[in-house]
N, C-alpha and C positions, 0 to 999 in steps of 0.2 A: 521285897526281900524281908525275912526275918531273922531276927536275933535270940540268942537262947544263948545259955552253959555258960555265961562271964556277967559281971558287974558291971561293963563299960570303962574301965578305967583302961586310959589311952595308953599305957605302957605294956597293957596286957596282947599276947599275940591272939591275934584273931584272924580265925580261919571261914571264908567264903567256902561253902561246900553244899552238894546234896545229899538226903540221905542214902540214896539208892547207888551212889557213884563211886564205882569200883577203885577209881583214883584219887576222890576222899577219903577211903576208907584205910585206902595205901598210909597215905599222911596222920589222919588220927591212930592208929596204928603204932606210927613212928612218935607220935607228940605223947600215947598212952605208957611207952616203953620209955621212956628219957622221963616220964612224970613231970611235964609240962601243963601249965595250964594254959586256957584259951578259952574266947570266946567264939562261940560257935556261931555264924549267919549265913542262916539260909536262903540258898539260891533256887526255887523252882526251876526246875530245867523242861516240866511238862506244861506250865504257865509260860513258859518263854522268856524267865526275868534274867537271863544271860543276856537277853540281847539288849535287854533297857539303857537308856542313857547314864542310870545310875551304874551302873554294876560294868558297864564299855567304858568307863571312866577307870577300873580297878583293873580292869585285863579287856581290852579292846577286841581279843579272842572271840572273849564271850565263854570260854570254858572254866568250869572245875575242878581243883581247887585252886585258890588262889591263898594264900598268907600274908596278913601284912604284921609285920614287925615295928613299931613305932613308925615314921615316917617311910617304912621300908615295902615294897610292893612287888612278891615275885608270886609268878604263879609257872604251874607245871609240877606235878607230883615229883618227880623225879628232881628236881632243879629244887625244891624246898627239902624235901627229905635231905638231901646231899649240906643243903645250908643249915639246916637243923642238927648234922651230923659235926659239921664242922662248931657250930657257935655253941653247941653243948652236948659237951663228948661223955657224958652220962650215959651208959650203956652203949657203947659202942656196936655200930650197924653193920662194919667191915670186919671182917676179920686177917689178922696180922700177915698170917701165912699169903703174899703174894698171888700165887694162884688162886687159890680160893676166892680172892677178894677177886680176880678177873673172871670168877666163874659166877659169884655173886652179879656182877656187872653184864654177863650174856643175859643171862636169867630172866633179872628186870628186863631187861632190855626187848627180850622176847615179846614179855607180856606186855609190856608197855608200848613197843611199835610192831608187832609181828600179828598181836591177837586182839587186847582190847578197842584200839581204835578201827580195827574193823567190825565191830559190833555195839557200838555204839548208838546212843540215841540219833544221834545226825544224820547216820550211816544207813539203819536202819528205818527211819522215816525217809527217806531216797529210794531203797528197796523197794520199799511200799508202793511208791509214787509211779517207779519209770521197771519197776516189774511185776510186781504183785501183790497183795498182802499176805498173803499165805508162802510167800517166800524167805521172810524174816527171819524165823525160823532156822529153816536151811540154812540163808547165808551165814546164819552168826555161828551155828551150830560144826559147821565146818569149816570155817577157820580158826575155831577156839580146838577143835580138835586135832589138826595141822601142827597149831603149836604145841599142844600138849605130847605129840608125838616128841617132838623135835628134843623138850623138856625131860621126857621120862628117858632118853638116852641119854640128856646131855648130864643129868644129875645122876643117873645110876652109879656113877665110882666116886660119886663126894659126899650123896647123901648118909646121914643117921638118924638121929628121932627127925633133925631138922633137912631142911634142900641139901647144906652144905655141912654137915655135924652135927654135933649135940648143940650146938646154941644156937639162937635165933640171930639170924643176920639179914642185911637186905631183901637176899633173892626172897625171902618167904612173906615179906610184907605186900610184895608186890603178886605173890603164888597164893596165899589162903583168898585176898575179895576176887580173883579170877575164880578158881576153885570154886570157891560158894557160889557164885553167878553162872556158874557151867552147869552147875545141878540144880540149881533152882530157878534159873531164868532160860535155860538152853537146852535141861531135860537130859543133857551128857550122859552117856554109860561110862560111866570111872571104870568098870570091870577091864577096860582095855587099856588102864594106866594106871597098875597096882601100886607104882612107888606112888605116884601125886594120892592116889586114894589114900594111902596112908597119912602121907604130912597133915592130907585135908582133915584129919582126923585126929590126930594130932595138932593143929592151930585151935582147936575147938577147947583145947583142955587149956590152954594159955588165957587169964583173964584178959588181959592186955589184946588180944586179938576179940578173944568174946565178945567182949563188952562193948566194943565198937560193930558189931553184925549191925548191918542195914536196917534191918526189926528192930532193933533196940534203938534207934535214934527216936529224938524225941517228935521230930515231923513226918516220922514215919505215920503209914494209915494204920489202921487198925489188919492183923494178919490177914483176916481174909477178903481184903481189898489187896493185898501186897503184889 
């Protein structure tokens, strides 16, 4: 595992992530938007350093991302973001309106157990193994599609520039690294999901979303290895 983006000072929150990981990307996202710092270390997930004795010691999982807060050690995209919402409410990720904030909460929820974890590294080396290689593909590519179905109905009466209005709030931290990974990793026709093509298009002009693209990390390869 490597280390980048912090000084090493032990009060500083440091985030275990990959570049390529659609639920790191969630969380730096959320730490870009609240103007947190962190130091960043990297987890290979194509070397297998999830599974090392060092890193089984942080999250016994063996998944991405994990945070630790001074003596503090939570992992799960969703379960950090939520405690980073709470411990600094800097740009608030809910929005007041009641409903809204439970439609933010489908949203994520969608993408987080409906669609990325079926296409996943894990997931998708299984495929491989006990169906084909030339399957991968397919699998992920239709159930990233499933959900985005599900998505472009359920947002159609709440969306504006953003999933749920004009401002950025949860659902879209966890809607832009899907997004981007459907068209770049999965080949997706957005043409059959005009509202997400738009947001996707839309999170692009936000620095706070840009800045963190998978390409732009710094263990990222060089583009045309990506």
């Amino acid at each position: 595992m490597a280390s980048g983006g912090g000084n090493g000072d032990n009060n500083q929150l440091k985030l275990y992530s990959y570049w390529r990981s659609s639920c790191s990307r969630r969380v730096r996202i959320a730490l870009s938007l609240k103007e947190l710092k962190y130091e960043n270390r990297t987890v290979n997930l194509l070397k297998g350093e999830q599974f090392s004795p060092e890193f089984r010691k942080v999250n016994p999982l063996g998944y991405v991302p994990v945070l630790v807060d001074g003596d503090f050690v939570l992992s799960d995209s969703f379960a950090i973001i939520m405690y980073l919402e709470e411990k600094y409410p800097q740009h608030p990720l809910l929005p007041q309106d009641l409903e809204k904030r439970g439609i933010n909460y489908q949203a994520a929820n969608i993408v987080s157990s409906s669609i990325q974890p079926l296409q996943n590294l894990a997931v998708l080396k299984y495929i491989e193994e006990k169906v084909g290689p030339n399957e991968q593909l397919a699998w992920g590519k239709h159930h990233i599609e499933n959900g985005f179905a599900a998505l472009e109905k359920l947002l159609k009466d709440y969306a504006g520039r953003y999933a749920t209005g004009d401002e950025v709030f949860l659902a879209d931290l966890f809607l832009a690294p899907q997004l981007d990974g459907a068209t770049k990793r999965f080949n997706v026709d957005m043409t059959q999901f005009p509202l997400l093509s738009r947001l996707n298009e839309a999170y692009i002009e936000i620095p706070a979303f840009r800045d963190v693209l998978a390409e732009k990390q710094p263990e990222a390869p060089p583009a045309s290895t990506c």
